[in-house]
C-alpha positions as a printed NumPy array, in Angstrom:
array([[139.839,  21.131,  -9.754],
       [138.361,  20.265,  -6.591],
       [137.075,  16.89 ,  -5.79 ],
       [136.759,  16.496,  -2.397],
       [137.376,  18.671,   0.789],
       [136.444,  18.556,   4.475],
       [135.32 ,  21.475,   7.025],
       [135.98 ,  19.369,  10.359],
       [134.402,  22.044,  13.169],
       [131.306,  22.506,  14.785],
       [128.2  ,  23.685,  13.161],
       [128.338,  26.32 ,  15.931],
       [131.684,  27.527,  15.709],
       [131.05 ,  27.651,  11.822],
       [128.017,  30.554,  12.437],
       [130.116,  32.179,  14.871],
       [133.69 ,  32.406,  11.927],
       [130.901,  33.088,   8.997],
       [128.933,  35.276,  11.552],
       [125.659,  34.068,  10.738],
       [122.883,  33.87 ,  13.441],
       [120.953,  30.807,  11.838],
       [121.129,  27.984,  10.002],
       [118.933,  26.31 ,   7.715],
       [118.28 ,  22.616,   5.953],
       [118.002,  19.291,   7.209],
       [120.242,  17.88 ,   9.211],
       [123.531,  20.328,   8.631],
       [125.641,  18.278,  10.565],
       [129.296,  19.132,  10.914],
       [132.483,  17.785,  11.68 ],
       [132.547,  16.043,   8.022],
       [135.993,  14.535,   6.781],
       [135.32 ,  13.764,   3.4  ],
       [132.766,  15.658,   1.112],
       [132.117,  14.611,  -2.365],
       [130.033,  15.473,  -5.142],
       [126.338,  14.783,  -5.201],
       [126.649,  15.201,  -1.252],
       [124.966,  18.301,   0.761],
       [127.298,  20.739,   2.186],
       [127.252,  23.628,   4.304],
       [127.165,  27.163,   2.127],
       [126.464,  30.446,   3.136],
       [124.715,  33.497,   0.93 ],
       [123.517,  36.665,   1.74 ],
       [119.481,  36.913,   1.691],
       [117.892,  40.682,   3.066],
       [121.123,  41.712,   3.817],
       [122.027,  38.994,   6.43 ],
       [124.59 ,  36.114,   6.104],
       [122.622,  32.524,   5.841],
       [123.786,  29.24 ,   5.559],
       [122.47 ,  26.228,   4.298],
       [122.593,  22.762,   3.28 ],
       [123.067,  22.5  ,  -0.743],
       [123.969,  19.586,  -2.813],
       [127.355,  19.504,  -4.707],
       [126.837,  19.962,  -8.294],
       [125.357,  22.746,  -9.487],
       [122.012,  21.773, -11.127],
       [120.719,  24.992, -13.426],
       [117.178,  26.297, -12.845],
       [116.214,  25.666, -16.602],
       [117.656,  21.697, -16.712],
       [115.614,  19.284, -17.823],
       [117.683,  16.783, -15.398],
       [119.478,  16.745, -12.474],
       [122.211,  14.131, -13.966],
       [124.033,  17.443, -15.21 ],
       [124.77 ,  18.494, -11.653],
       [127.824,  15.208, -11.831],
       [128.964,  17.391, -14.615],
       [128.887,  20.853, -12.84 ],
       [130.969,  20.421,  -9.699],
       [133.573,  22.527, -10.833],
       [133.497,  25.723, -13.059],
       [136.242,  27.471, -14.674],
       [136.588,  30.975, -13.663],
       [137.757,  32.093, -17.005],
       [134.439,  30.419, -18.711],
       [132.065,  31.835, -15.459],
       [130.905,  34.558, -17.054],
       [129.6  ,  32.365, -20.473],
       [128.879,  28.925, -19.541],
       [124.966,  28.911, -19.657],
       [125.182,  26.686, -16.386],
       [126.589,  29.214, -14.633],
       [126.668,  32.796, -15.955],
       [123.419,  33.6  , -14.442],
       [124.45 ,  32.489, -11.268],
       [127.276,  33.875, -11.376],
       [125.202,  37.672, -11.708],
       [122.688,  36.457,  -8.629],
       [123.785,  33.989,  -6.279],
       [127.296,  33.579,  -5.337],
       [128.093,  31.883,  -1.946],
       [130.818,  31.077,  -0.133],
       [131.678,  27.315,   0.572],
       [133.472,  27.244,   4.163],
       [136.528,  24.585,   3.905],
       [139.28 ,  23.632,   6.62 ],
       [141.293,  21.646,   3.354],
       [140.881,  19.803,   0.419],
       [142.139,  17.257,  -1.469],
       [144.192,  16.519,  -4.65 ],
       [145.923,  13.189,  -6.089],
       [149.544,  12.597,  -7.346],
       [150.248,  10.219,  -9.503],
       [153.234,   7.88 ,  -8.581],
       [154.531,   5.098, -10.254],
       [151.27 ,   3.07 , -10.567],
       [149.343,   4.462,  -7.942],
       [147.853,   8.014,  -6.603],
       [148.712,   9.163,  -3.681],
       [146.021,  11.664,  -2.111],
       [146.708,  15.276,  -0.255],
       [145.427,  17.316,   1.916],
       [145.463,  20.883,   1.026],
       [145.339,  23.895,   3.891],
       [146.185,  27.05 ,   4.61 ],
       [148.696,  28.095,   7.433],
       [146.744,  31.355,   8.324],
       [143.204,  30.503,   8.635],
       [142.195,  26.961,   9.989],
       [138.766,  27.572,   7.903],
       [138.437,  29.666,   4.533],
       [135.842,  29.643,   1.96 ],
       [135.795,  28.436,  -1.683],
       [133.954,  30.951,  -4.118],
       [130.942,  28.895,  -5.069],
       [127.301,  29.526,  -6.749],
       [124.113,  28.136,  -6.407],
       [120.835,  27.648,  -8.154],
       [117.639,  25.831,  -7.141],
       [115.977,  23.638,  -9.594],
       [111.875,  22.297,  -9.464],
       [111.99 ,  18.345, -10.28 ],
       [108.843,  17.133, -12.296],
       [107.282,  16.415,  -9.204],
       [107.513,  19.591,  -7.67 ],
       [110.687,  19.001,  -5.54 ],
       [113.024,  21.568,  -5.082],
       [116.856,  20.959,  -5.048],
       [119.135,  23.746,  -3.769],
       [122.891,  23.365,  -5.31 ],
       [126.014,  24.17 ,  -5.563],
       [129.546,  24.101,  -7.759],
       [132.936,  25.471,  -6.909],
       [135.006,  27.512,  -8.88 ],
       [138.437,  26.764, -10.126],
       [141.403,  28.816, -11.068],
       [145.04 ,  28.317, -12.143],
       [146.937,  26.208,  -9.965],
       [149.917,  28.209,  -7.87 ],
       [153.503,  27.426,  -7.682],
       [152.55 ,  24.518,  -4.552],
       [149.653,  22.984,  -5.65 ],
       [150.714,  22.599,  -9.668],
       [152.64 ,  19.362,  -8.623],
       [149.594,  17.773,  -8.135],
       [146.966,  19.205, -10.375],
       [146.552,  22.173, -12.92 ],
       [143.898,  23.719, -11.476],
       [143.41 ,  24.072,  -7.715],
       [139.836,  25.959,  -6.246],
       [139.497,  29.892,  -5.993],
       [139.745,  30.442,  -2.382],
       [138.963,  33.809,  -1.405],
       [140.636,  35.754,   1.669],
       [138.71 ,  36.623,   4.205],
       [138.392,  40.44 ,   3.191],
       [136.661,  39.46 ,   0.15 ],
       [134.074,  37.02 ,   1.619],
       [131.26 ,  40.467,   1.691],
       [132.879,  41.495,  -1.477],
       [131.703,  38.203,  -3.439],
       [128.382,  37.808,  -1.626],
       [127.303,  41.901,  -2.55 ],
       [124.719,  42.05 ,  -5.144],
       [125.944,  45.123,  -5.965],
       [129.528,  43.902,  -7.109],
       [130.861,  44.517, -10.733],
       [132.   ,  41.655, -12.993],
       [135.362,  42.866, -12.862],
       [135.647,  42.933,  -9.063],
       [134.419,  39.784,  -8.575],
       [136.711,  38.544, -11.658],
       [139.172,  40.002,  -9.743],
       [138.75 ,  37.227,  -6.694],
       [139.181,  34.243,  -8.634],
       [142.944,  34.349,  -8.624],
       [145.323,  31.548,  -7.123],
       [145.603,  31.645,  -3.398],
       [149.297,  32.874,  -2.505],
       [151.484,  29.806,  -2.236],
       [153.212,  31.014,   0.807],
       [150.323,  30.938,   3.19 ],
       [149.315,  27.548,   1.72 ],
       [150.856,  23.36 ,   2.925],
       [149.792,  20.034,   1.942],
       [150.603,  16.298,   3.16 ],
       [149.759,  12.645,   2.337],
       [146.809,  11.432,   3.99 ],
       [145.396,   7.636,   3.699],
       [144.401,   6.522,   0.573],
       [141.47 ,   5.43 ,   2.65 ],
       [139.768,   9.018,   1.404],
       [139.506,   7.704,  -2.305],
       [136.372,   5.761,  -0.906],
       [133.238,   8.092,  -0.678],
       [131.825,   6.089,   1.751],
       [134.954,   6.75 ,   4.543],
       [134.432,   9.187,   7.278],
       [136.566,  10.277,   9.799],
       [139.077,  12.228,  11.64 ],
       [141.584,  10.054,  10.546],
       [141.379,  10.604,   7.225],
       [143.229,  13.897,   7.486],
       [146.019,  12.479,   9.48 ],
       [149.188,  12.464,   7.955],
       [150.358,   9.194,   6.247],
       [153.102,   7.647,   5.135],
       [152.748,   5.735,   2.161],
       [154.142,   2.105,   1.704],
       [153.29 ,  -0.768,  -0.401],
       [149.931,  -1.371,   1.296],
       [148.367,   0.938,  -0.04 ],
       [148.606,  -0.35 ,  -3.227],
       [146.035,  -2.504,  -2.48 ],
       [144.003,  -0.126,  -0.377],
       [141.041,   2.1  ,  -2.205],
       [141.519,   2.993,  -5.742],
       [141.359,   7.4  ,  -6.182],
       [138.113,   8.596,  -6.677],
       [136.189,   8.388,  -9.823],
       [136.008,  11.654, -11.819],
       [132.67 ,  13.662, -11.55 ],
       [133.102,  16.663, -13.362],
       [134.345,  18.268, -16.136],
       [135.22 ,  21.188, -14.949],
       [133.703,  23.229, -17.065]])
């Protein structure tokens, strides 16, 4: 699955990777350390034939729901379920985006404690999780823009720590996921596990089980020791990845 993750650069060097000329949605602010469900993220779709991105909220909230609570259910969705789920299988035929990422994170359990990692990739410093997105009306006429992340099997580095790990999708494919044009059985084709190779991971602070810290150094790498036993508890588990 995939909990949390950060995407610590600029706002403008993100448009230049992504090459989009704008941005849109209230207060997009970037470097962010710690992102976590029910917060707004930066994503980026194609609209007229242009790259856009855009602040959604985490947690994909269908257009036909009756409530938002479902979006702390919809986080995550299973690639091999996609193409069914009723959350997601019309998004998944209209409005795919990519969710730009510099790492992520993933727990371990030891002993009688979790130990949180940071996950990255040696070749690219940013990357992009395949995501989708919906906007939903609110009684009141409010619209909410959001977002979930797919999953896939975990590879050979990151099945230590969990089964599943996020689709992350090389930078070849970023124009192949966004076309509208794109079969179900290329963009199937995507959703594999990243190559374990060109993938690392470390401790970091058990500080990042807290959604409320924020900060560079919560990607430092950490040594654990018997403090942290009494540091933050792992974060509570949002979704079912469905």
């Amino acid at each position: 699955m995939c909990g949390r993750y950060t995407i610590t650069v600029t706002l403008e060097e993100l448009m230049e990777m992504f090459g989009t000329d704008d941005a849109t949605g209230d207060s997009l602010l970037l470097p962010r350390f710690n992102i976590a469900p029910t917060q707004a993220g930066p994503a980026i779709i194609s609209h007229g034939g242009r790259n856009r991105m855009g602040q959604l909220r985490w947690g994909l909230i269908p257009s036909w729901a009756k409530d938002e609570k479902i979006g702390f259910q919809t986080i995550n969705a299973k690639a091999e379920t996609v193409q069914d789920k009723p959350a997601f299988r019309t998004s998944f035929q209209k409005k795919r985006c990519l969710i730009p990422a510099d790492g992520y994170y993933e727990w371990q359990q030891q002993g009688s404690t979790k130990q949180p990692y940071r996950i990255v990739l040696k070749d690219h410093p940013v990357f992009a999780f395949a995501g989708l997105y919906d906007t939903w009306t609110s009684p009141d006429g409010k619209k909410i823009s959001t977002y979930t992340i797919i999953t896939t099997t975990a590879n050979t580095l990151t099945e230590k720590l969990h089964p599943r790990m996020p689709a992350i999708l090389p930078r070849e494919h970023h124009q192949n996921w966004l076309d509208s044009t794109a079969s179900p059985t290329a963009l199937m084709s995507l959703l594999v596990p990243y190559e374990s190779s060109r993938m690392d991971l470390y401790p970091v602070s058990p500080a990042v089980g807290n959604v409320r810290n924020e900060g560079p150094e919560l990607i430092l790498p950490h040594q654990p020791d018997e403090s942290d036993k009494k540091n933050d508890p792992p974060p509570v588990q949002l979704t079912l990845d469905l």
